[in-house]
C-alpha positions in Angstrom: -5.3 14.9 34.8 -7.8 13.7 32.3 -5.6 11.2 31.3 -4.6 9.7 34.4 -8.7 9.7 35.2 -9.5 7.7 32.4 -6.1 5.4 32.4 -8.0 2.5 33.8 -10.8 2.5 31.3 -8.0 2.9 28.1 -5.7 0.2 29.7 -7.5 -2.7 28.6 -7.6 -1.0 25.1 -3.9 -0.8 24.7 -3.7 -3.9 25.4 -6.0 -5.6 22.9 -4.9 -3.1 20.3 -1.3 -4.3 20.7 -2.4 -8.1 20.3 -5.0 -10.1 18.4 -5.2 -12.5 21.4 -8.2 -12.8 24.2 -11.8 -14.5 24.1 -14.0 -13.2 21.4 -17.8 -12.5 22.0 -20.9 -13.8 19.9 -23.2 -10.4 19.1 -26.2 -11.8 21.4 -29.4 -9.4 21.1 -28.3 -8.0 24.4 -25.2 -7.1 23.3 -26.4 -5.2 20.2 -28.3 -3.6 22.7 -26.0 -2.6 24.5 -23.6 -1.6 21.9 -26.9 0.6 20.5 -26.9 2.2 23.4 -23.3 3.4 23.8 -23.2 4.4 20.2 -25.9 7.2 20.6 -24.1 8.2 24.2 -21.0 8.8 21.9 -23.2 10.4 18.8 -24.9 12.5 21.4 -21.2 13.5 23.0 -22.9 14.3 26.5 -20.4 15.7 29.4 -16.9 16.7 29.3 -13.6 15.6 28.0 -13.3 12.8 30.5 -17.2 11.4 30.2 -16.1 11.5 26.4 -13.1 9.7 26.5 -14.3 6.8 29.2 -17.1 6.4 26.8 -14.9 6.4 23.9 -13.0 3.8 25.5 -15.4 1.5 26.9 -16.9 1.3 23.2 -13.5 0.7 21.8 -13.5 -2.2 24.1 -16.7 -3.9 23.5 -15.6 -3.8 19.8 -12.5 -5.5 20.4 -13.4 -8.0 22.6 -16.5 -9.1 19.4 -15.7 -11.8 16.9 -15.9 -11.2 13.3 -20.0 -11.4 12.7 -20.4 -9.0 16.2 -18.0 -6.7 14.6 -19.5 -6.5 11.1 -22.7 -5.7 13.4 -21.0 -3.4 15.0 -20.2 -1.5 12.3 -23.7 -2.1 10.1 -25.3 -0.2 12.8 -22.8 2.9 12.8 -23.1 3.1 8.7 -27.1 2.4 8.6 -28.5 4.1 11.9 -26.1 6.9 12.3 -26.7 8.4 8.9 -28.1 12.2 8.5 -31.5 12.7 8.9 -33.1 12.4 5.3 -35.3 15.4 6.2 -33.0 17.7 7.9 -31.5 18.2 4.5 -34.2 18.2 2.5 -35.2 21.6 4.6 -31.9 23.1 5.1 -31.5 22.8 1.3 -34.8 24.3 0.6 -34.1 27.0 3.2 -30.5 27.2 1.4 -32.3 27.8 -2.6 -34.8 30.6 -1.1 -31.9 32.4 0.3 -29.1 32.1 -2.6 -28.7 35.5 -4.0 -29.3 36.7 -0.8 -27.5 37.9 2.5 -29.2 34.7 4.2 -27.5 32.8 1.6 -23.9 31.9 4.1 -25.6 31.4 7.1 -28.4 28.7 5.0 -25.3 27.1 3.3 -23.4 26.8 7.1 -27.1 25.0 8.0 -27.2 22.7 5.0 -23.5 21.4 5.6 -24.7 21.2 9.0 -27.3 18.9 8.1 -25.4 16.9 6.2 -22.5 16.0 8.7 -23.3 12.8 10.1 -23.6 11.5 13.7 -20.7 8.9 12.1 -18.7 12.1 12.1 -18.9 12.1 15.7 -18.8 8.5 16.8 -15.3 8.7 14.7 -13.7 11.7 15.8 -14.4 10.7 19.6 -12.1 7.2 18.8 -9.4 9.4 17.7 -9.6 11.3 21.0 -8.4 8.0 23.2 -4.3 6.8 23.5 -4.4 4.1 20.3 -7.5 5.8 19.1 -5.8 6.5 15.9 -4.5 2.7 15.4 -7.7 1.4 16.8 -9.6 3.3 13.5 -7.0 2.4 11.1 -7.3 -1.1 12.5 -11.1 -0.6 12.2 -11.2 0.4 9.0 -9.2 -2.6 7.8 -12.1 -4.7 9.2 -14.4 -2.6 7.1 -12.3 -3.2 4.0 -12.7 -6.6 4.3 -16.6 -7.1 5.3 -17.3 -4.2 2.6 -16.5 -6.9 -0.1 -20.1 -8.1 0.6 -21.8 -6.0 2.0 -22.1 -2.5 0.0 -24.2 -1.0 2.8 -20.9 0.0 4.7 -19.7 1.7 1.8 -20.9 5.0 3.7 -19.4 4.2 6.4 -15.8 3.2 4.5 -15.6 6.9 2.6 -16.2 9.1 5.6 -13.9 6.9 7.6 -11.3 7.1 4.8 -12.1 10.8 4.4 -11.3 11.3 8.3 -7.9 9.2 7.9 -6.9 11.1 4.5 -7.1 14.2 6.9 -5.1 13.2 9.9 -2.9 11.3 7.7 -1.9 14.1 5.6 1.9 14.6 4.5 2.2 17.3 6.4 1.7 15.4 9.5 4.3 12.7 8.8 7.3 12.4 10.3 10.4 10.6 7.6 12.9 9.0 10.2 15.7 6.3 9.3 15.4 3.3 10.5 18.6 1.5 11.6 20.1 -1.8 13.3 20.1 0.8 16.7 16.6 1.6 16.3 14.1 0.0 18.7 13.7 -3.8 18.4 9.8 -3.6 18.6 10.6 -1.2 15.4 12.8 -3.9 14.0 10.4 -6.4 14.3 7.6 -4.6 12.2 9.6 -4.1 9.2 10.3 -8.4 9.5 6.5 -8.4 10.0 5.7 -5.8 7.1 8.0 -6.3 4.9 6.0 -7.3 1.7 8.3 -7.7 -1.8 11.0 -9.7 -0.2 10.8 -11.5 2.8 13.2 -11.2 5.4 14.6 -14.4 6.8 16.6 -13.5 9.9 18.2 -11.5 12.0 21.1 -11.5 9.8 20.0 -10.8 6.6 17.8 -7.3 8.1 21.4 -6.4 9.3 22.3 -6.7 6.4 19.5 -4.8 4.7 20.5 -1.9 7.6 24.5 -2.0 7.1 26.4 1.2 5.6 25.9 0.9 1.8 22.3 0.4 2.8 19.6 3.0 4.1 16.1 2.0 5.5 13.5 5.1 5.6 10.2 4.9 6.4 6.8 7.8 7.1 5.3 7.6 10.8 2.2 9.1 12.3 3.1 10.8 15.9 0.2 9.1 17.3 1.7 5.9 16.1 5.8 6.1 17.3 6.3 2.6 16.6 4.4 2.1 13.5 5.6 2.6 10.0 3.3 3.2 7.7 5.2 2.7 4.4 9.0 2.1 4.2 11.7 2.2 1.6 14.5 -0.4 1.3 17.7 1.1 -0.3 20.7 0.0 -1.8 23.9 2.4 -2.7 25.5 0.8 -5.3 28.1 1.6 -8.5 25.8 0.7 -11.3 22.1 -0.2 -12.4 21.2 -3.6 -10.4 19.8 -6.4 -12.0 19.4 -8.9 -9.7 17.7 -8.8 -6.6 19.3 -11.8 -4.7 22.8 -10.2 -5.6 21.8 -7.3 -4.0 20.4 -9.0 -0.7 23.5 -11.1 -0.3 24.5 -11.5 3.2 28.0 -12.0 2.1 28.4 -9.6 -0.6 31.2 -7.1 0.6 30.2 -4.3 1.8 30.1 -0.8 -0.5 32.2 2.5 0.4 28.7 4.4 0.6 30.9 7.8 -0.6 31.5 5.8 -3.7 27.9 5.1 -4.7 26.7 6.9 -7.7 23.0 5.0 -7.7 20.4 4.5 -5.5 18.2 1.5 -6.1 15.1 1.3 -4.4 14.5 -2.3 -3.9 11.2 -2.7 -1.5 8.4 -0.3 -0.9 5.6 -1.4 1.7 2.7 -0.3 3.0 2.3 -1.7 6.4 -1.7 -0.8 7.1 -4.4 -2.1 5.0 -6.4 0.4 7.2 -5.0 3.1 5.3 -6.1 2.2 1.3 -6.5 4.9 -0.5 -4.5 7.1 1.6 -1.6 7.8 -0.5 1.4 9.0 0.2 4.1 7.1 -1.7 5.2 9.8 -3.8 6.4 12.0 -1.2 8.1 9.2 0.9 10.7 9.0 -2.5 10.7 12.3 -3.1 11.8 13.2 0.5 14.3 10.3 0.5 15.7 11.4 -2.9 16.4 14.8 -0.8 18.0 13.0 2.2 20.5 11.0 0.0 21.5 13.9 -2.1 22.2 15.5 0.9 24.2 12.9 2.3 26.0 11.2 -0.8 26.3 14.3 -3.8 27.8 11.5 -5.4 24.6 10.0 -6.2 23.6 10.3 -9.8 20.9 7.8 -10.1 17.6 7.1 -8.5 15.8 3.9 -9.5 13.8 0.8 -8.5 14.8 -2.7 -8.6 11.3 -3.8 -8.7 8.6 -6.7 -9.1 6.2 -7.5 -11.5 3.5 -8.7 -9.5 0.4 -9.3 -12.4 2.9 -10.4 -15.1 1.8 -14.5 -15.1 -1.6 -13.8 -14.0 -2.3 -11.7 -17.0 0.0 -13.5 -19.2 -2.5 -16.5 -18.0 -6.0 -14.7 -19.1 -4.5 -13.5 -22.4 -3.5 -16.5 -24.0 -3.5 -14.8 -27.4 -0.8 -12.0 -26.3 1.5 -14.8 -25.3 1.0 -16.6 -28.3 2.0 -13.5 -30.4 5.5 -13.6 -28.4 6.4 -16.2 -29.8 8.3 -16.3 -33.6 9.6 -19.6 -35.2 13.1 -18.8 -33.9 12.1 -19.0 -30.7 9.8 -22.1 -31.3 13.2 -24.3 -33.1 15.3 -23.2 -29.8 12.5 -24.4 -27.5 12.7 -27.4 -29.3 15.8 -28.1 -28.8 15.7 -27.4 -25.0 12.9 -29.8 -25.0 9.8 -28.2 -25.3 7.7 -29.1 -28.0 5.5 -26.4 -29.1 3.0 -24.0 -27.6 0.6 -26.7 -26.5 3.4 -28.4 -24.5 2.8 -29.6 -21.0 6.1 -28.0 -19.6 5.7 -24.5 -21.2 2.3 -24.0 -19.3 3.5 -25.4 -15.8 6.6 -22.8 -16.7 4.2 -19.5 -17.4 2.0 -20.4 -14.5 5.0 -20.2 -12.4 6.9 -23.5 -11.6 10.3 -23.3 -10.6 13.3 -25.4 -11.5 13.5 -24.4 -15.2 16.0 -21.6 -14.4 18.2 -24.1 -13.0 18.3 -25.4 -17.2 20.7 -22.9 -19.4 19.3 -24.2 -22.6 15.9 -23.8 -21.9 16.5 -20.3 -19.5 17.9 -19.1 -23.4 15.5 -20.1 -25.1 12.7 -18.4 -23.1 14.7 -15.2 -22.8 13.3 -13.2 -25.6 9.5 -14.5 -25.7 9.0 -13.7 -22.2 11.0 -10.1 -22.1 8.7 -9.4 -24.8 4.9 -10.1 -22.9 6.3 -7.9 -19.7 7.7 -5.3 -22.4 4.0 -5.3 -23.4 2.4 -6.0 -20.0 4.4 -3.1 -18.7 3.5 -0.5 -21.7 -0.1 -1.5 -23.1 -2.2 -3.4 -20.5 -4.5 -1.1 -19.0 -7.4 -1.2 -16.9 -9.2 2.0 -16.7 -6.7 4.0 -19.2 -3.5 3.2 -15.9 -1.5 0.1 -16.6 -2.8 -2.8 -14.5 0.3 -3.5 -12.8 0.1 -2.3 -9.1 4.3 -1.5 -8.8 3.9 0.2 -12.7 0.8 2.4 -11.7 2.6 3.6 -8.6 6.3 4.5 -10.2 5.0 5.4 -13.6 2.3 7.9 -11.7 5.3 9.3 -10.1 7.1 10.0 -13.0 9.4 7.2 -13.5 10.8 5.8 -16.4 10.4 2.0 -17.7 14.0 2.2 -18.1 15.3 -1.6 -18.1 13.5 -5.2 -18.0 15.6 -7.9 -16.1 15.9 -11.6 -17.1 15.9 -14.2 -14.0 16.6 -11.1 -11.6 14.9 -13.0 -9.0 15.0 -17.0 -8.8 13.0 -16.9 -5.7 9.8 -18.9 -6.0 7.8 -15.5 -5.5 9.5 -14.7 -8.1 9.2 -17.0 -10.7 5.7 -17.7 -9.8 4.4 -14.1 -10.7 6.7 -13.0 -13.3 8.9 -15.7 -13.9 11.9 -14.0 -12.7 11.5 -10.7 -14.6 12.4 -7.7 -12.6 12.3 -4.0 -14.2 14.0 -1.0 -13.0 12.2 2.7 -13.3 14.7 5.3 -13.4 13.8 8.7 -11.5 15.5 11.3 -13.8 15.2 14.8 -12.2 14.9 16.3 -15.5 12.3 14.3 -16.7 10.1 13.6 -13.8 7.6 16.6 -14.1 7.0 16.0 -17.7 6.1 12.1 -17.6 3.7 13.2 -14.3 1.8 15.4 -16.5 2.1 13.3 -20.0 0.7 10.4 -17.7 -1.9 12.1 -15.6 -3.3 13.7 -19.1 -2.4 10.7 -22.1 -1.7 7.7 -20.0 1.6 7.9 -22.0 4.3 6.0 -20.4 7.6 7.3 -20.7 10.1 4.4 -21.5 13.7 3.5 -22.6 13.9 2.8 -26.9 15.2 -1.0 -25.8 11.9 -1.6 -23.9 9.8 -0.3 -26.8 11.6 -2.3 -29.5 10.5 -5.5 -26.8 7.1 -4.2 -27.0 5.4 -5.6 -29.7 2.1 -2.6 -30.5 
């Protein structure tokens, strides 16, 4: 009944939620009026469950339908004038010391939490009520990110909007389904859209991606059906990979899956930018290691196929550690492929990631050992705030993987190249090693790593 009643007011929402499209308001004064007003309607959550939800949705649509200055307005005026009242806690945290030690003492600390909740709280949690309230927040929030970058006064406003998503958007609440060539094609579509490590170029190739030796899994909200959240690419294969466009061949024959023993997980992405900080990564793999177990006992191996995103940008702003790469061995074969020292013109337009120097198997040689030696020691000693600095090693070595193999020219693409030059690495997930490199990471930073990938590392 209630949502039939307010169908008409949430239609438009739907609608503008589902595309970017449509005319785009200035914030005029009278519009900041008026968006005031229907703020502190919703903060003062007047009526009943219909009232509620029309006002929800009217506001939902008045931020919508606001360019990007009316929406960072929008949102200034929910994190600076929706705030708890400075005073209301200062009392209920008096009243809550005079009564600790006391029988008073639980029902002054239920008053001082109560002071403390914000009228955010309730502007938030009525958003979440509507149909596409929960995409419309995470959707908000990635707004928030992006004006937060210069404008720290949201920054109350981004953690109690992230602490509200962390809740709904617990593990618990997820549902792990696998996504197939039969699935919807509005499903199909987002993981072409999504899809962040290697892009997907047509309808064949994510066939490809979805045949028999492969498996597609991926964590979705029930308030979101058609939404993934983060989804893992995998490959069942007979050995380690080491090459990601061998693996993504269209034409490559296709696998017995009961004859896999390894399962390489090529691509992880997160779809919503909405959701940083959310995490839930680690149980995605974990659950999929279940599922394949399950389905293939076969399956000996777990491990990534994965990029190096930082590698050259690092490798660019420490000159010094890529000098130290570099012995006079490698310096005479360089030579001889035609580049002439470290101060040579084609060696920098190589490490800041031009392409075309694969393509040379005298040169491609040369650089073999010099360059597996900076990610060796990208991988295992940059840090940045006692985790390694690369993104894809903080997430698998937090995990509990294992650096277990780094891969010359794995990937020729020009993504590729241009961020790590080709390298690829795979981290192994060994079952019987996984809780002990959690625990030495969490507590050392200690990286757990094979002995060939140390001996590349030069501290």
């Amino acid at each position: 009944m209630v949502q039939g009643l307010v169908s008409r007011s949430l239609s438009r929402v739907r609608e503008m939620v589902a595309s970017a499209t449509g005319r785009k308001e200035e914030p005029s004064e009278k519009t900041l009026a008026r968006i005031r007003q229907q703020l502190r309607e919703c903060a003062e959550g007047l009526g009943g469950e219909i009232s509620t939800r029309q006002r929800a949705a009217r506001l939902a649509d008045t931020y919508l339908r606001l360019d990007d200055a009316g929406r960072h307005a929008f949102l200034r005026i929910i994190a600076l004038e929706f705030g708890p009242d400075p005073q209301r806690i200062a009392k209920a945290h008096e009243a809550y010391q005079a009564a600790v030690g006391t029988e008073r003492q639980w029902d002054a600390e239920t008053r001082l939490r109560g002071a403390m909740r914000s009228a955010r709280i309730r502007i938030l949690t009525q958003f979440n009520a509507i149909p596409q309230g929960v995409k419309f927040l995470v959707d908000l929030r990635a707004d928030l990110l992006r004006f937060l970058t210069d404008d720290q006064e949201l920054k109350s406003l981004d953690r109690e909007l992230e602490a509200r998503l962390t809740a709904w958007f617990d593990v618990g609440f997820l549902e792990l389904s696998r996504i197939t060539w039969h699935s919807p094609a509005a499903l199909l579509e987002k993981l072409v859209e999504y899809e962040a490590v290697h892009e997907i170029r047509s309808w064949t190739d994510l066939k490809n991606r979805l045949d028999s030796d492969r498996r597609c899994y991926a964590f979705f909200h029930p308030r979101m059906p058609l939404e993934p959240l983060i989804f893992v690419e995998v490959a069942l294969v007979e050995e380690l990979a080491d090459n990601v466009q061998k693996l993504l061949d269209e034409h490559a024959p296709v696998l017995d899956a009961g004859r896999a023993s390894t399962a390489i997980f090529y691509s992880i992405s997160n779809t919503q930018s909405g959701l940083r900080g959310v995490s839930f990564g680690n149980f995605l793999l974990k659950r999929v290691v279940e599922d394949l177990k399950r389905d293939f006992p076969k399956l000996k191996t777990f491990a990534t196929l994965s990029p190096i995103p930082g590698l050259a940008r690092w490798a660019h702003k420490h000159p010094a550690e890529v000098a130290g790469a570099f012995t006079e061995a490698d310096w005479k074969r360089l030579a001889a492929a035609g580049v002439a020292g470290p101060d040579a013109p084609r060696l920098r337009e190589i490490l800041d990631g031009a392409a075309g120097w694969q393509d040379e198997p005298a040169l491609a040689r040369a650089l073999r050992e010099p360059l597996l030696r900076i990610a060796a020691d990208y991988l295992l000693n940059a840090r940045r705030d006692g985790k390694p600095v690369d993104p894809v090693a903080r997430f698998h070595l937090g995990n509990g993987a294992r650096v277990e193999r780094l891969n010359w020219l794995a990937d020729t693409a020009a993504k590729g190249l241009a961020q790590s030059w080709g390298v690829m690495v795979n981290y192994l997930y060994d079952p019987d090693r996984i809780e002990d490199n959690l625990e030495s990471f969490a507590r050392d930073g200690k990286v757990d790593a094979a002995t060939a990938v140390k001996r590349l590392a030069r501290r």
